[in-house]
Residue frames as qw, qx, qy, qz and C-alpha x, y, z in Angstrom:
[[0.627, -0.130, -0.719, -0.272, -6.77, -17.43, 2.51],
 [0.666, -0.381, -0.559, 0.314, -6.16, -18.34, 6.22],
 [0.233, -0.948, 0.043, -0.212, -5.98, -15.41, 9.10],
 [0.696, -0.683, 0.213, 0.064, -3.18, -16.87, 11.52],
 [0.389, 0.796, -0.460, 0.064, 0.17, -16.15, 10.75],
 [0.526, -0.461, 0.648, -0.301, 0.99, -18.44, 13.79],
 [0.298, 0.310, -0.894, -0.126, 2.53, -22.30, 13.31],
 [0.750, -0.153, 0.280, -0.580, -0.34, -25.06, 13.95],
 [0.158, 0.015, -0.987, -0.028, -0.32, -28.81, 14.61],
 [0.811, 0.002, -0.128, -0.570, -3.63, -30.10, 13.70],
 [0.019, -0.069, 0.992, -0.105, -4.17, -33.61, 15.35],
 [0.666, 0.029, -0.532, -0.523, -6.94, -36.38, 14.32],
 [0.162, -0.450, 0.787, -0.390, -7.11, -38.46, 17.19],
 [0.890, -0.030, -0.301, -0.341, -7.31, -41.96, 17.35],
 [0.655, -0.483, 0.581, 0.016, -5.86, -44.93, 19.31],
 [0.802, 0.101, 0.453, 0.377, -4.81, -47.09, 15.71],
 [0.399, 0.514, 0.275, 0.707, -4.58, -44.30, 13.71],
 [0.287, -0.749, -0.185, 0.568, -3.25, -40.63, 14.39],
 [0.604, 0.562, 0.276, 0.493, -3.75, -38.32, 11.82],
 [0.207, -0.747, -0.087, 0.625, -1.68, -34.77, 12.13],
 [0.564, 0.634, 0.135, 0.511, -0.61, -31.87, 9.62],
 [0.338, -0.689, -0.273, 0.580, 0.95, -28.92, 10.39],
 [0.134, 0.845, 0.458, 0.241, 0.25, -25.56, 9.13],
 [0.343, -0.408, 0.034, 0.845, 2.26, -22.03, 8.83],
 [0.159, 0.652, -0.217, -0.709, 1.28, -18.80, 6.86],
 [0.679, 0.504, -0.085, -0.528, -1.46, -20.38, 4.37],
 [0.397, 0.593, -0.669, -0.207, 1.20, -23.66, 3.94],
 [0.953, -0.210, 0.201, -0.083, 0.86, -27.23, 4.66],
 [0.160, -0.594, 0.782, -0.096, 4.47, -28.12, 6.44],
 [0.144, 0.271, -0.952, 0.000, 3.86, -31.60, 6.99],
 [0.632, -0.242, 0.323, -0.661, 1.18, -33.84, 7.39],
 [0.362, 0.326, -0.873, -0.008, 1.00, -37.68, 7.56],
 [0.808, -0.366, -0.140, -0.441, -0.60, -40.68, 9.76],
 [0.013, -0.437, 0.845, -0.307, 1.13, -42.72, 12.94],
 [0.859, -0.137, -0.174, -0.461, -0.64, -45.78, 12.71],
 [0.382, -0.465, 0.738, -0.307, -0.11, -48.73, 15.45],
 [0.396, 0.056, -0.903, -0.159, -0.02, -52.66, 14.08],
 [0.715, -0.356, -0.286, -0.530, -3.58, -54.27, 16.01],
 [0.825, -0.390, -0.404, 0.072, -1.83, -56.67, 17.93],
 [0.261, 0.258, -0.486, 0.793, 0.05, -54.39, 19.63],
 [0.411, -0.416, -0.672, 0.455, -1.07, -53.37, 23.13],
 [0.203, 0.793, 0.386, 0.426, -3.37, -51.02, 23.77],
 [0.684, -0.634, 0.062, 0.355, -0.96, -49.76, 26.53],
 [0.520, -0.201, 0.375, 0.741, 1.69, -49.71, 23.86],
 [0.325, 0.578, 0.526, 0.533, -0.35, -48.01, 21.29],
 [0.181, -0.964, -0.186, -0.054, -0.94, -44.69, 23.48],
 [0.543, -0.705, 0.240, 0.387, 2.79, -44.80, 24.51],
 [0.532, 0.116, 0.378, 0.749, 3.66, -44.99, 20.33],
 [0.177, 0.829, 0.465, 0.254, 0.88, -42.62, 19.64],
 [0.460, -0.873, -0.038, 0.162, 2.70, -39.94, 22.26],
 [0.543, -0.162, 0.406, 0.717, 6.71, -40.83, 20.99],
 [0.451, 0.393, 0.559, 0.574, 5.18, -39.83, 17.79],
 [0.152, -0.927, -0.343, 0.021, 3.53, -36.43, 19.04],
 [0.491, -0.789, 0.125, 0.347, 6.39, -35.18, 20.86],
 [0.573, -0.166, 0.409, 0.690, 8.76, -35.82, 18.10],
 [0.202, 0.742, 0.459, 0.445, 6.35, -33.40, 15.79],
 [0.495, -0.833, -0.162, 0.186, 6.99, -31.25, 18.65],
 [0.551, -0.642, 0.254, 0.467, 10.29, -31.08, 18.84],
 [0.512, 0.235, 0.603, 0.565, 10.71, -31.22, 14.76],
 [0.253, 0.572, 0.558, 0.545, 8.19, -28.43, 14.26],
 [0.258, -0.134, -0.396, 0.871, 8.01, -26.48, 16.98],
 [0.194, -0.618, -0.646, -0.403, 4.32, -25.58, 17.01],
 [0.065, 0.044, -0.664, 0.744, 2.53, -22.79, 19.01],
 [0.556, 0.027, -0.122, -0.822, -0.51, -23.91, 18.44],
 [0.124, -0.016, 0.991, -0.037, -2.10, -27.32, 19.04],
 [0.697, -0.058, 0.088, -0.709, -6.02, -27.98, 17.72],
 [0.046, 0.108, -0.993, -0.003, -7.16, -31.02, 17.92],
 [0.417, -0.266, -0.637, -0.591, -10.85, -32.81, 17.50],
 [0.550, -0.390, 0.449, -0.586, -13.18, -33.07, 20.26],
 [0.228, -0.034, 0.970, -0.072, -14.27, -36.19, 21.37],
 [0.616, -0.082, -0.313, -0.718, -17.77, -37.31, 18.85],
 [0.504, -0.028, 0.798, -0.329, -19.63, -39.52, 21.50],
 [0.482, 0.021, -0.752, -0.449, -20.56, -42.74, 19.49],
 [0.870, -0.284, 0.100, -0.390, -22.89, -45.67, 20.73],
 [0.877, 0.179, -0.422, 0.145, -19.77, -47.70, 20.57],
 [0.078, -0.962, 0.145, -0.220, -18.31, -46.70, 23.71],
 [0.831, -0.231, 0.265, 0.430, -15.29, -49.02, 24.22],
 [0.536, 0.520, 0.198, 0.635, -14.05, -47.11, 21.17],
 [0.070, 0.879, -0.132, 0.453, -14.56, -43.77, 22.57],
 [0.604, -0.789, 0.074, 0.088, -13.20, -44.15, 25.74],
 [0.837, -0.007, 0.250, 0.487, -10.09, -45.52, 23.55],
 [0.341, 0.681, 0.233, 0.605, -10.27, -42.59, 21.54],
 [0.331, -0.900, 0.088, -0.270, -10.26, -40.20, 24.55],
 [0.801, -0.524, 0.073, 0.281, -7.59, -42.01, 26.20],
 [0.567, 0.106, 0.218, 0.787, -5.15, -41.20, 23.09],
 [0.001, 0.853, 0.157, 0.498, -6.53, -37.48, 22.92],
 [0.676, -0.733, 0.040, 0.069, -5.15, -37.74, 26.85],
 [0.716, -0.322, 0.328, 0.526, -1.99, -38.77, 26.14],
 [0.497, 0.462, 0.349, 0.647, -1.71, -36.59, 23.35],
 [0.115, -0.871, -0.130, -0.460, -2.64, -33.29, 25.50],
 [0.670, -0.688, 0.195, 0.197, -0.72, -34.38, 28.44],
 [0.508, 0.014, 0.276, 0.816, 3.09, -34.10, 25.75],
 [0.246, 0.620, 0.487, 0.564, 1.33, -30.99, 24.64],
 [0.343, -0.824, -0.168, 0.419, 1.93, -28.40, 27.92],
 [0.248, -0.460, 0.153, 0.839, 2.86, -24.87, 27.03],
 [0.073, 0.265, 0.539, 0.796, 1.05, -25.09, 23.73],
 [0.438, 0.205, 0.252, -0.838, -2.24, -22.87, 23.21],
 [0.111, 0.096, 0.966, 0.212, -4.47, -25.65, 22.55],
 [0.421, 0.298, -0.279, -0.810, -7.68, -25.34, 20.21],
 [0.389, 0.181, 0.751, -0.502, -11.03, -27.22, 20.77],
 [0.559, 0.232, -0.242, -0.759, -13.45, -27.84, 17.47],
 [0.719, 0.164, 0.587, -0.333, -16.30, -30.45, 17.56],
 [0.376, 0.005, 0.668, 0.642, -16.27, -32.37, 13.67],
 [0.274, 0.783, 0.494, 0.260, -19.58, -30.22, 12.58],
 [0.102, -0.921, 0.017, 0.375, -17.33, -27.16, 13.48],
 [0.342, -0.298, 0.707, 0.543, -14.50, -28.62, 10.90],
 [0.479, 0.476, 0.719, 0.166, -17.04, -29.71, 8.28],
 [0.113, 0.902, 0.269, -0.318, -18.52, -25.83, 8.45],
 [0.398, -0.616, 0.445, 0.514, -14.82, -24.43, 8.56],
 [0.423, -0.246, 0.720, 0.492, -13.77, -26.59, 5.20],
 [0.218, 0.335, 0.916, -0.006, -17.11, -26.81, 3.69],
 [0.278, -0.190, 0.055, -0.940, -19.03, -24.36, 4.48],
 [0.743, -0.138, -0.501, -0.421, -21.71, -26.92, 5.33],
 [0.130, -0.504, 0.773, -0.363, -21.40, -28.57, 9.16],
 [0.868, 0.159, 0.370, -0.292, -23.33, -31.70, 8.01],
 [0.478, 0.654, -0.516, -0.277, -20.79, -32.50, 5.32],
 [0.954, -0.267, 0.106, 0.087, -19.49, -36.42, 5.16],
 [0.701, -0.568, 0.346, 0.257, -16.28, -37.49, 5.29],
 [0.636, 0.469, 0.444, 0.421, -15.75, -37.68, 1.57],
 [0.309, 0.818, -0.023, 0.485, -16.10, -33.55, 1.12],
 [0.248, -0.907, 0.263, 0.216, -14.12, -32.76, 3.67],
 [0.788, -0.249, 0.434, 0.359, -11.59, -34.81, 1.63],
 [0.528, 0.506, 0.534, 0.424, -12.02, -33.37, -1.22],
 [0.036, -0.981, -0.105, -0.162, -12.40, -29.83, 0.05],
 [0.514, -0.622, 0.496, 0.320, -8.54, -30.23, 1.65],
 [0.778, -0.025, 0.493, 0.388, -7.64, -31.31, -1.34],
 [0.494, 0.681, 0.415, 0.346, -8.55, -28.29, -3.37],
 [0.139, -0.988, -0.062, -0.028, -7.37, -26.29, -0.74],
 [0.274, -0.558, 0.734, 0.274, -3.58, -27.69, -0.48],
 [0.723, 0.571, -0.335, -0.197, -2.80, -29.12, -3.43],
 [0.158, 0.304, -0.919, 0.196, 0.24, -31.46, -1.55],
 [0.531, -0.190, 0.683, -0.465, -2.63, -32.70, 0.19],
 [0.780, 0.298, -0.403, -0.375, -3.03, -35.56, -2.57],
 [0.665, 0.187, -0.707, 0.152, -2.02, -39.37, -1.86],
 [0.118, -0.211, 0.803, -0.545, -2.68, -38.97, 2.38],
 [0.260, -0.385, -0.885, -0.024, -5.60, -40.99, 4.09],
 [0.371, -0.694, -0.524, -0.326, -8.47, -39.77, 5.86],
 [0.526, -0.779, -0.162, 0.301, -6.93, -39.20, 8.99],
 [0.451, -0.239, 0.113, 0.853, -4.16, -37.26, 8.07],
 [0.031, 0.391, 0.370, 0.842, -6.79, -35.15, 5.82],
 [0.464, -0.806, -0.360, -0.073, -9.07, -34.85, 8.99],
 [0.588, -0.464, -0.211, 0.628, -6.01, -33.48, 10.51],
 [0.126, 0.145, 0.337, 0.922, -5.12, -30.80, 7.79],
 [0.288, -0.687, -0.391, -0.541, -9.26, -29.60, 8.53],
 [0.507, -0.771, -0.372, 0.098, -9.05, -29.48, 11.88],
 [0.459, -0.130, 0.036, 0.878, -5.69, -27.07, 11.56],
 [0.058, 0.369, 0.370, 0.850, -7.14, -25.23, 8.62],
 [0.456, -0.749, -0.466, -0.121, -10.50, -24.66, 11.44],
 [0.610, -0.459, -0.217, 0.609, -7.65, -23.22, 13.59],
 [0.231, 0.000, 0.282, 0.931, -5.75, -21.27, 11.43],
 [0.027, 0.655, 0.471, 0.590, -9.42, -19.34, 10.19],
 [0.474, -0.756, -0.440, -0.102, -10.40, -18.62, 13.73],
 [0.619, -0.458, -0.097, 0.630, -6.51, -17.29, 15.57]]
């Protein structure tokens, strides 16, 4: 199914919500969402979003990191928010070999289709891992943007 024999941590990146999964020889290890309570600081949200990174780190021992570009919106208070946690998620990430894919390069990847919405890629992860039942969106964007990894290493 998948080429890369090689452990990946697929990260979704968001500042309230961080979805991740992580990926070994054609298996979804673990995948799941670190979501941050609104009134929390957005100071404190990058610094839970990070605790939570590293400890995937140190639990899974990845040697692979992909993660989503940034998708420039017209909302740009959001992105910049969104880039800031993608920052603070690549800066705990040194030493890994880290893996770049825009979301119409995931869509393709899962799809076949790089105009797909958000719905099949859910639905395509779901036929492809069967554990991947009962997560949210962001933890199933995370599992595509691995599985995009894993085709391409």
């Amino acid at each position: 199914m998948l080429k890369s024999k090689r452990k990946i941590l697929g990260i979704d990146p968001g500042y309230g919500r961080l979805g991740y999964a992580v990926l070994e020889n054609d298996k979804l290890l673990d995948a799941g969402c670190f979501e941050t309570a609104k009134n929390m600081e957005h100071e404190e949200r990058l610094s839970f979003m990070a605790d939570g990174f590293k400890k995937l780190l140190l639990k899974h021992k990845p040697e692979v990191l992909a993660i989503e570009k940034l998708f420039l919106t017209s909302n740009h208070k959001t992105a910049i928010r969104v880039a800031e946690a993608r920052g603070a998620v690549l800066s705990a990430a040194s030493g890994l070999e880290i893996r770049e894919f825009s979301p119409p390069e995931v869509k393709l990847a899962v799809c076949g289709y790089g105009r797909a919405d958000k719905q099949q890629v859910g639905r395509m992860v779901k036929m492809i891992f069967k554990t991947a039942d009962g997560l949210n969106d962001d933890a199933l964007d995370a599992i595509a943007i691995a599985f995009t990894a894993a085709g391409r290493i």
